[in-house]
C-alpha positions as CSV (number, residue, x, y, z in Angstrom):
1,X,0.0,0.0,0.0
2,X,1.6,3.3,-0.8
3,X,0.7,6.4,1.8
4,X,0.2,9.4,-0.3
5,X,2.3,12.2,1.5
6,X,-0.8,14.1,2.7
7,X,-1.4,11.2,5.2
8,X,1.6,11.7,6.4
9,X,1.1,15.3,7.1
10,X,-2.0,14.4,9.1
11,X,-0.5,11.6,11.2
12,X,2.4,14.6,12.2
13,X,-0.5,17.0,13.3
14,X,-2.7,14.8,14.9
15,X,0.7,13.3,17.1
16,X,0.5,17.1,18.3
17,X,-2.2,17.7,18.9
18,X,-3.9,15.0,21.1
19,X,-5.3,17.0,23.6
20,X,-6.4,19.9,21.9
21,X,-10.6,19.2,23.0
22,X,-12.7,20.4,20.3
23,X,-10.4,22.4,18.6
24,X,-8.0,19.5,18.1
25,X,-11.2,17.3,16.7
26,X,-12.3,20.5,14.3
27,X,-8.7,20.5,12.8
28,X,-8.8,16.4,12.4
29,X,-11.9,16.5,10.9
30,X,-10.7,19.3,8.3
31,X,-7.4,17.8,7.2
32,X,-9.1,14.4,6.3
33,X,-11.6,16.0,4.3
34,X,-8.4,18.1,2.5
35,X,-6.3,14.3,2.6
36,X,-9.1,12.0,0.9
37,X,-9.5,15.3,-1.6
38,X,-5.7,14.8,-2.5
39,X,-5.6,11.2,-2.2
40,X,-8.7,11.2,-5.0
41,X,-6.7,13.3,-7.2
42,X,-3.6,11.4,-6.9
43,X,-6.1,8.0,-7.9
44,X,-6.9,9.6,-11.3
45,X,-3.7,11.2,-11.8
46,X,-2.1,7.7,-11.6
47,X,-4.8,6.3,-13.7
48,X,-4.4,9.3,-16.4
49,X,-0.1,8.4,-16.1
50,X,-0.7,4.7,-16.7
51,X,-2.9,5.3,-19.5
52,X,-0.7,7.4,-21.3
53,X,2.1,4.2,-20.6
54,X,-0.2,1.7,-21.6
55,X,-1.2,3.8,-24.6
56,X,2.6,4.7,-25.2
57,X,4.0,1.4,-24.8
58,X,1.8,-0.8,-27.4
59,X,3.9,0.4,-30.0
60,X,0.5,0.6,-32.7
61,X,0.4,4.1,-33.4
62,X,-2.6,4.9,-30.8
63,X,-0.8,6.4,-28.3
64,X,-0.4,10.1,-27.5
65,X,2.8,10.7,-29.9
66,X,1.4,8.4,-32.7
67,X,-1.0,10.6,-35.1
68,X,1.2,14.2,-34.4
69,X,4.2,15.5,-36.2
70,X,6.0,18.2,-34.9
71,X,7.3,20.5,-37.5
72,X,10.3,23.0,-36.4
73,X,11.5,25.6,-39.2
74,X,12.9,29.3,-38.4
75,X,9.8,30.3,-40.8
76,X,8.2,33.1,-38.9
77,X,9.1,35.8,-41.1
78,X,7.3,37.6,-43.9
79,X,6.0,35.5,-47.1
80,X,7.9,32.5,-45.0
81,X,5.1,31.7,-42.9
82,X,2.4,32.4,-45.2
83,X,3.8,29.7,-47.2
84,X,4.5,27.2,-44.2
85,X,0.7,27.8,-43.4
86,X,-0.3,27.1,-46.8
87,X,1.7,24.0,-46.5
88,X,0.6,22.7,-43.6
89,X,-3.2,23.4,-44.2
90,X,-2.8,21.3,-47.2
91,X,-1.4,18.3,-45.0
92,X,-4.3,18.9,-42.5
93,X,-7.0,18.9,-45.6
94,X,-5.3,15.2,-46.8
95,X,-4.6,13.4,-43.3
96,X,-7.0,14.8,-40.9
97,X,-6.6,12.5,-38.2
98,X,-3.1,13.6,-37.9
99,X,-2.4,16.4,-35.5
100,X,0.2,19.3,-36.6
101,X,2.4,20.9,-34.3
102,X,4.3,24.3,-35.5
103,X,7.2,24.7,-33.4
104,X,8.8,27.4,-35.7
105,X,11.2,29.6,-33.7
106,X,12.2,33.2,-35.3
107,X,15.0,34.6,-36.0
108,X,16.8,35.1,-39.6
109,X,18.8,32.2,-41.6
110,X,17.8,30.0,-38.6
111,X,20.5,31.5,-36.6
112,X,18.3,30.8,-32.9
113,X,16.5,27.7,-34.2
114,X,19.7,26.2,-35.2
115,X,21.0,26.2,-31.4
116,X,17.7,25.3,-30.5
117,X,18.1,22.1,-32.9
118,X,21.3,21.7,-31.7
119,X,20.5,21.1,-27.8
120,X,17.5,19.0,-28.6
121,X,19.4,16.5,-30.9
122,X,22.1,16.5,-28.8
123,X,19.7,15.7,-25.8
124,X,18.2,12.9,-27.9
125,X,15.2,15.0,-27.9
126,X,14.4,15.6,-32.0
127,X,11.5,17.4,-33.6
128,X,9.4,15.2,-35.8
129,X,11.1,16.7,-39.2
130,X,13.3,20.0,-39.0
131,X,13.9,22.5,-41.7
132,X,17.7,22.3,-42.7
133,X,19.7,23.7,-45.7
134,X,20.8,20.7,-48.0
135,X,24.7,20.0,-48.6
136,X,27.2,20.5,-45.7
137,X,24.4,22.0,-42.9
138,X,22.4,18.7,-43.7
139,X,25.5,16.3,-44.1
140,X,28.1,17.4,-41.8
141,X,26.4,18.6,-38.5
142,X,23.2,15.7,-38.6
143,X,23.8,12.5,-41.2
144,X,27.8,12.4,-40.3
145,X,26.7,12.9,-36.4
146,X,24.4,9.9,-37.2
147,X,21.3,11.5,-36.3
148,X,19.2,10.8,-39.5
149,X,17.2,8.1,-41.0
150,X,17.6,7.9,-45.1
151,X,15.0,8.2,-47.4
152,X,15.7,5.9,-50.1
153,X,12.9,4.3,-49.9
154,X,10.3,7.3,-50.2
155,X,12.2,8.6,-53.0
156,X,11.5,5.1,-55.1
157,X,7.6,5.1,-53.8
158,X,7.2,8.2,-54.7
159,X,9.4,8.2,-57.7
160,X,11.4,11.1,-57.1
161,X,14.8,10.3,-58.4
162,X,13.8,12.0,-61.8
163,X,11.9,14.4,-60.0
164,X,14.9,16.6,-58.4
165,X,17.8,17.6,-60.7
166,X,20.6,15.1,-59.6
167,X,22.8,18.2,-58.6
168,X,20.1,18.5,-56.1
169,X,19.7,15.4,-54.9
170,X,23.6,15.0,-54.2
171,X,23.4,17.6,-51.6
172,X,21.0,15.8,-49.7
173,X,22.9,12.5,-50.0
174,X,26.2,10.9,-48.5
175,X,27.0,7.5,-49.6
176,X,24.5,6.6,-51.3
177,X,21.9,6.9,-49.0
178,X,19.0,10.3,-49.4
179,X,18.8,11.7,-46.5
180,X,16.6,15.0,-47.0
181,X,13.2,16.1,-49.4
182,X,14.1,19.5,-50.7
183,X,10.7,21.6,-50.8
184,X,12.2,24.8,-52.1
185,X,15.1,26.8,-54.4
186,X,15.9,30.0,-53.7
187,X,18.6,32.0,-55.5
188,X,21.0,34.1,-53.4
189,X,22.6,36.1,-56.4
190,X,20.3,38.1,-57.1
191,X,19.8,41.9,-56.7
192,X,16.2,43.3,-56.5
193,X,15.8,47.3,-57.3
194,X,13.3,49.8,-56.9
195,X,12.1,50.9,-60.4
196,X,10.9,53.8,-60.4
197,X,14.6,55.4,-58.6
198,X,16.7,53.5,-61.4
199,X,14.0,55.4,-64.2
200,X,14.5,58.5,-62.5
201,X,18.3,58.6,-62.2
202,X,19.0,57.1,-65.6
203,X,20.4,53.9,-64.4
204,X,20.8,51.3,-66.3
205,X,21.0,47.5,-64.9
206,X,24.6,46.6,-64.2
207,X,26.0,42.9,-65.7
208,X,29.9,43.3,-64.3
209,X,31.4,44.9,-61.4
210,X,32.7,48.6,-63.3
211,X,28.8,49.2,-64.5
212,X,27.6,48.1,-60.9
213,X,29.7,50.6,-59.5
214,X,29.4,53.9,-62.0
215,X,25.5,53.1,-61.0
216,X,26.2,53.7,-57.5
217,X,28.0,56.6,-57.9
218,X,25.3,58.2,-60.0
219,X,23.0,57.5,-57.2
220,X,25.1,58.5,-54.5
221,X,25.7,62.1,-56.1
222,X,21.9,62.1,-56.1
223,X,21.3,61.5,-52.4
224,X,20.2,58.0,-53.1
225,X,21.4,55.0,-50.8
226,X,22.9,53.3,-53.8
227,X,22.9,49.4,-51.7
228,X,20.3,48.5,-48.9
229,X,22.2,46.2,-46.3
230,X,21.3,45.1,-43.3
231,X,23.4,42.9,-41.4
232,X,22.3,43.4,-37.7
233,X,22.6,39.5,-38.7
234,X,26.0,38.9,-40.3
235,X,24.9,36.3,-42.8
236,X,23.4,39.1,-44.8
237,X,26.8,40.3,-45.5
238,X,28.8,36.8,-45.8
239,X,26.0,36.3,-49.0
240,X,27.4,39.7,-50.6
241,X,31.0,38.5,-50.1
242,X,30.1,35.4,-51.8
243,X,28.2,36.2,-54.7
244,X,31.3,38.7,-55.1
245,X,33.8,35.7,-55.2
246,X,31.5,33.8,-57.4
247,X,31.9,36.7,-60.0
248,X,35.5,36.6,-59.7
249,X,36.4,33.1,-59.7
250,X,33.2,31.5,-61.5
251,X,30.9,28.6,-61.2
252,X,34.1,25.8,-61.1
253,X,36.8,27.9,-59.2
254,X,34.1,28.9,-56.6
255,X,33.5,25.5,-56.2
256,X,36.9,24.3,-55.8
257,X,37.4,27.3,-53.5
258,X,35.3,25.7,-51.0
259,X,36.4,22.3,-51.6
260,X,40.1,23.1,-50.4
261,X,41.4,22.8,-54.1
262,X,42.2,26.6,-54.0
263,X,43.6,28.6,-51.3
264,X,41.8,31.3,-49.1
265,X,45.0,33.2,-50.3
266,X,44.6,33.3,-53.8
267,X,44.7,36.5,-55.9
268,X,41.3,36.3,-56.8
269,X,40.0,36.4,-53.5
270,X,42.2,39.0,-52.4
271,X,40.4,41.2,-55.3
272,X,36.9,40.0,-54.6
273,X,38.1,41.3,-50.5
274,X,38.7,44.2,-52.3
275,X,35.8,44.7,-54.3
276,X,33.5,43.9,-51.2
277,X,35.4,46.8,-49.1
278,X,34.4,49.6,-51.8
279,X,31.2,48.2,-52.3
280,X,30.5,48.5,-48.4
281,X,30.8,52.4,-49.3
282,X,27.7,52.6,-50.9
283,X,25.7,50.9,-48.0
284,X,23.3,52.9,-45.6
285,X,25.0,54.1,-42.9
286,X,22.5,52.1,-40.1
287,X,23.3,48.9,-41.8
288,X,24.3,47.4,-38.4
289,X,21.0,47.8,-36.8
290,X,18.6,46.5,-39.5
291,X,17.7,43.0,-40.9
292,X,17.3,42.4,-44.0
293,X,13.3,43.2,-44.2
294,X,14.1,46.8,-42.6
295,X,16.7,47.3,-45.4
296,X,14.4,45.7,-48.1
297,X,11.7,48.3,-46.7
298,X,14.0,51.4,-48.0
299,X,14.3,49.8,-51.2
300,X,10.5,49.6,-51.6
301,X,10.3,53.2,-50.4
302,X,13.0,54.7,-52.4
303,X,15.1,55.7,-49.8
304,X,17.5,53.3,-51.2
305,X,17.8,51.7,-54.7
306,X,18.9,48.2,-54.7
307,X,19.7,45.3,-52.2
308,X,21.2,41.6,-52.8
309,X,19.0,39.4,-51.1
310,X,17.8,35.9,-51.4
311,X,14.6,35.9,-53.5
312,X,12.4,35.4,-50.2
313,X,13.1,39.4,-50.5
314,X,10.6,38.7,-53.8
315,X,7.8,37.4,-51.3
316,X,7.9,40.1,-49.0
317,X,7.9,42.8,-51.6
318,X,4.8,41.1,-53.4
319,X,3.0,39.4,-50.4
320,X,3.9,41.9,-47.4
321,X,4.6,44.8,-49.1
322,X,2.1,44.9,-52.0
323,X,4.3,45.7,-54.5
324,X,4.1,44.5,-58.0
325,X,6.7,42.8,-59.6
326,X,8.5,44.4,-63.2
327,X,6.1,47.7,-62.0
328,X,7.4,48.5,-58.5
329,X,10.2,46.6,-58.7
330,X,12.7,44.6,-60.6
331,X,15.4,42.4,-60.4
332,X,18.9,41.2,-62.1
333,X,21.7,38.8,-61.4
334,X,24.7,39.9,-58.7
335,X,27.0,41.3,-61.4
336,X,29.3,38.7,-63.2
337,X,27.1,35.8,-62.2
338,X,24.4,35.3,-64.3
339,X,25.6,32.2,-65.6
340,X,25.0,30.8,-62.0
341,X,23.1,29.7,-60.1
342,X,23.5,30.3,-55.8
343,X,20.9,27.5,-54.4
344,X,19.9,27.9,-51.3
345,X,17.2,24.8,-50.8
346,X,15.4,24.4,-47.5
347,X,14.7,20.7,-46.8
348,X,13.0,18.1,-44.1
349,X,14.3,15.1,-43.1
350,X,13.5,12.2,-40.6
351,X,15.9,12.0,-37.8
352,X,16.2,9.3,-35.5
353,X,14.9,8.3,-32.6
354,X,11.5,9.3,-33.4
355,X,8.5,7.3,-33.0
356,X,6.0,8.4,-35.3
357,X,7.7,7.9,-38.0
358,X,4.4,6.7,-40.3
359,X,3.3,10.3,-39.9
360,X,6.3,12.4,-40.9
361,X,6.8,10.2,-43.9
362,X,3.1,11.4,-44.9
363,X,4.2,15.0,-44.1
364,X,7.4,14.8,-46.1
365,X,5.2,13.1,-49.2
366,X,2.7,15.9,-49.2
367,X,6.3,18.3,-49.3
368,X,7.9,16.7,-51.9
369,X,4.4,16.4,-54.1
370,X,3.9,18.9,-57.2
371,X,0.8,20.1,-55.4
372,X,2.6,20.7,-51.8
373,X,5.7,23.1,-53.6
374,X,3.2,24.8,-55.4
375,X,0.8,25.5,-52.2
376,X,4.4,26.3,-50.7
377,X,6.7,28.5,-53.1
378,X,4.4,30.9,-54.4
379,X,4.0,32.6,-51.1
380,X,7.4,32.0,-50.2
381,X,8.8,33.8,-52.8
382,X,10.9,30.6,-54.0
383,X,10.3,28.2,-56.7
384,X,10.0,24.7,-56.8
385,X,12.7,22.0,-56.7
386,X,10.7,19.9,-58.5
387,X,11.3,20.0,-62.4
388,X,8.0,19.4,-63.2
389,X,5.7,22.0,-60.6
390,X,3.5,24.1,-62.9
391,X,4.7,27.3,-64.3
392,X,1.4,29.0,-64.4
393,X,1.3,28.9,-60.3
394,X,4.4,31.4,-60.8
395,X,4.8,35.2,-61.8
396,X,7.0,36.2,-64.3
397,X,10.0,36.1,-61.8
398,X,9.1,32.8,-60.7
399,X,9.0,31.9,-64.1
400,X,12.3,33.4,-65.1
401,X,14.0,32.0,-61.9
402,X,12.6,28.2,-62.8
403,X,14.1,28.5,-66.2
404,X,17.8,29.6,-65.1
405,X,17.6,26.9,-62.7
406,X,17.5,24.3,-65.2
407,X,19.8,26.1,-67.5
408,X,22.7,27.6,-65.0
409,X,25.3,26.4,-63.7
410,X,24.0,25.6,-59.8
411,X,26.7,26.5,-57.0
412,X,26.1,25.8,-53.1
413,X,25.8,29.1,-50.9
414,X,28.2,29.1,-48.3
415,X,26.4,31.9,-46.1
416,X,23.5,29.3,-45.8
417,X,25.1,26.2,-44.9
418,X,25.4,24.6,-48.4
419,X,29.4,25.1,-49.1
420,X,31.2,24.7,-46.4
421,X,30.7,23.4,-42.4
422,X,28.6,24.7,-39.9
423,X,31.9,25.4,-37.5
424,X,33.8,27.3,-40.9
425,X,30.4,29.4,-41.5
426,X,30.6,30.6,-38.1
427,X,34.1,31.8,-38.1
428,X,33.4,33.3,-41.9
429,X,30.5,34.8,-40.2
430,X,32.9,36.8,-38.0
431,X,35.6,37.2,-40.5
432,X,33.2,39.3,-42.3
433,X,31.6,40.8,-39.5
434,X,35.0,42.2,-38.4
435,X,35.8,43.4,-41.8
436,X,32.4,45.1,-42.3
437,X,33.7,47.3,-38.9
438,X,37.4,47.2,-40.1
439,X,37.5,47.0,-43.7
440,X,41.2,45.5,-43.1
441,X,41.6,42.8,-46.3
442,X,44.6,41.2,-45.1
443,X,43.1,40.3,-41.9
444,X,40.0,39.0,-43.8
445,X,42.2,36.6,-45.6
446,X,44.2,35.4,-42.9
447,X,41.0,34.6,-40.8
448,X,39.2,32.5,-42.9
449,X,42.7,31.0,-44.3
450,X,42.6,29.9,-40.8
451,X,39.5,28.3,-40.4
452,X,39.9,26.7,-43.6
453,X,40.6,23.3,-42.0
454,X,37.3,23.0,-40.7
455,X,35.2,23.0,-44.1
């Protein structure tokens, strides 16, 4: 028989208080009554606890966990979560019986969700499926560490492998084994512009690096924040610096770059260091305390004339902002790059350890399907990384984007997670954060030189 502690509490008062007269029996009679209210609370909560074990336990899917999937993202931001919602209602309108958990946690490029992720793995406590960049993000920190199940075997069911360009499919794979759905692309080198300043100043769209920077000093003699930036975040900046060493090096050199085949010393980087610094002169002067939608916002109000930013930046203009695109405003390839293609893809996988796994291979289906990227990418302001979604769902830069897609060359982005390690994007991170401050090249160089070995 086990005494529940409130009979234990009465048995102490009672010992002092035997000859207390009517006072002591007034005080007996009031703790039972509080005791047996306890004790009957304690009876169901045991039953309710056993219940759940039972229920738990069996293993057949009708316990508490079985029939919800938790989804965890950092999609909280403009056009992002409109898109997410979109998603998941369409999951909810196909498996009903299956309950939906949005566990998105905010903050730019995943930076908070990402440590978040990071304790909960570690503590063998995973989501159901987690957003995570394809390439190194996806292969280095989780599917090296172990921590994911692969997905060979939903590809072939749903006949996938055709599906996904094969450049795309190798960043979600090591050894064989798929290990990721990709749901999105997004390009990163791209610059969107507010039309109506470039009409009234008389620019014309730059394609290389000496027409991108005559256009900015037209601008700036106007009074014109030639660049938007806002790097209160410091991967906004570690994408400029990238897209500018993809125009110097190109698609194959870029790629070696990151694959240690070419030195963090090399000429060419040196000049794109360079390039970077006197592009930084062009930048609003608050840069350091905005993120990139409060630096998109004085592109859409003409305060500023241009920013690079993912194409997400295309959802918030259109779905936040209200702008329209090719009226309000346009967009163009970072200058020197538009044979390539930066891909940025967000992706869900199944790690291990999780129980449910029925229902998050339902949710990932619904993802990868034609009819879940194109509930998904419109308001997102991505397209899909299926080759076969349907262009009509798409506006014109939609459109446009799917077609270079197939016909660029595709490059990973290293300031989301896709060319390099998580442990060398942080100390990039801070190479570039220091030289945004500093503007010291040599230091630049020498920093991520050093951090090097850990790509």
């Amino acid at each position: 028989m086990v005494i529940h502690p409130a009979t234990y509490y009465i048995l102490i008062i009672v010992s002092g208080n035997k000859n207390k007269g009517g006072l002591y029996v007034k005080k007996l009679f009031y703790l039972l009554f509080v005791a047996l209210v306890l004790l009957l609370a304690a009876c169901n909560s045991d039953s309710d606890t056993s219940g759940e074990a039972e229920g738990d336990s069996s293993g057949d899917g009708d316990g508490e966990s079985a029939g919800k999937v938790e989804i965890f993202s950092w999609w909280t931001g403009a056009g992002e979560e409109d898109g997410l919602l979109a998603l998941i209602d369409l999951f909810e309108e196909k498996h009903p019986d299956i309950e939906v958990e949005n566990a998105a946690v905010a903050g730019g490029a995943g930076t908070n969700a990402k440590a978040v992720l990071a304790t909960r793995m570690q503590g063998n406590d995973p989501p159901s499926t987690f957003q995570v960049h394809g390439g190194e993000e996806l292969n280095k920190s989780w599917v090296a560490a172990d921590k994911m199940e692969p997905l060979n075997d939903l590809y072939e069911e749903n006949e996938w492998m055709d599906k996904f360009p094969e450049e795309l499919i190798d960043l979600v794979s090591q050894d064989d084994n798929i290990y990721s759905v990709p749901v999105n692309i997004h390009r990163g080198n791209v610059f969107f512009y507010n039309m109506a300043v470039f009409e009234e100043h008389g620019i014309e769209v730059p394609t290389n690096f000496d027409e991108f920077f005559e256009a900015a000093d037209a601008l700036q003699e106007a009074g014109v924040v030639p660049v938007a930036l806002g790097d209160k975040e410091s991967w906004t900046a570690t994408q400029v610096f990238e897209n500018i060493l993809l125009g110097i090096l190109g698609p194959d050199d870029y790629k070696k770059l990151f694959a240690g085949e070419i030195g963090f010393d090399d000429e060419r980087v040196v000049e794109a260091a360079e390039i970077f610094g006197k592009m930084l002169d062009y930048v609003n002067e608050d840069h350091a305390s905005r993120n990139w939608q409060d630096s998109a916002q004085l592109v859409a109000n003409g305060e500023a004339a241009m920013i690079n930013m993912g194409d997400w930046a295309k959802g918030y203009f259109a779905n936040d902002l209200d702008l329209k695109t090719n009226e309000d405003f346009g967009y163009f390839p970072f200058p020197a790059t538009d044979d390539s293609f930066t891909i940025i893809t967000d992706t869900f996988g199944l790690p291990k350890g999780v129980e449910n796994t029925d229902e998050v291979k339902e949710f990932l289906t619904v993802l990868g399907s034609v009819e879940g990227q194109d509930a998904f990418n419109p308001l997102k302001g991505s397209i899909p990384a299926r080759v076969d979604a349907d262009p009509s769902k798409y506006d014109e830069y939609g459109t446009d984007a799917m077609e270079d897609f197939k016909n660029s060359r595709l490059v990973p982005s290293l300031a989301h997670g896709s060319a390099a390690s998580e442990g060398f994007l942080t100390k990039a991170n801070q190479a570039v954060n220091i030289f945004v401050t500093q503007r010291d090249v040599d230091n630049l160089i020498q920093a991520l030189t050093n951090a090097a070995g850990e790509m």
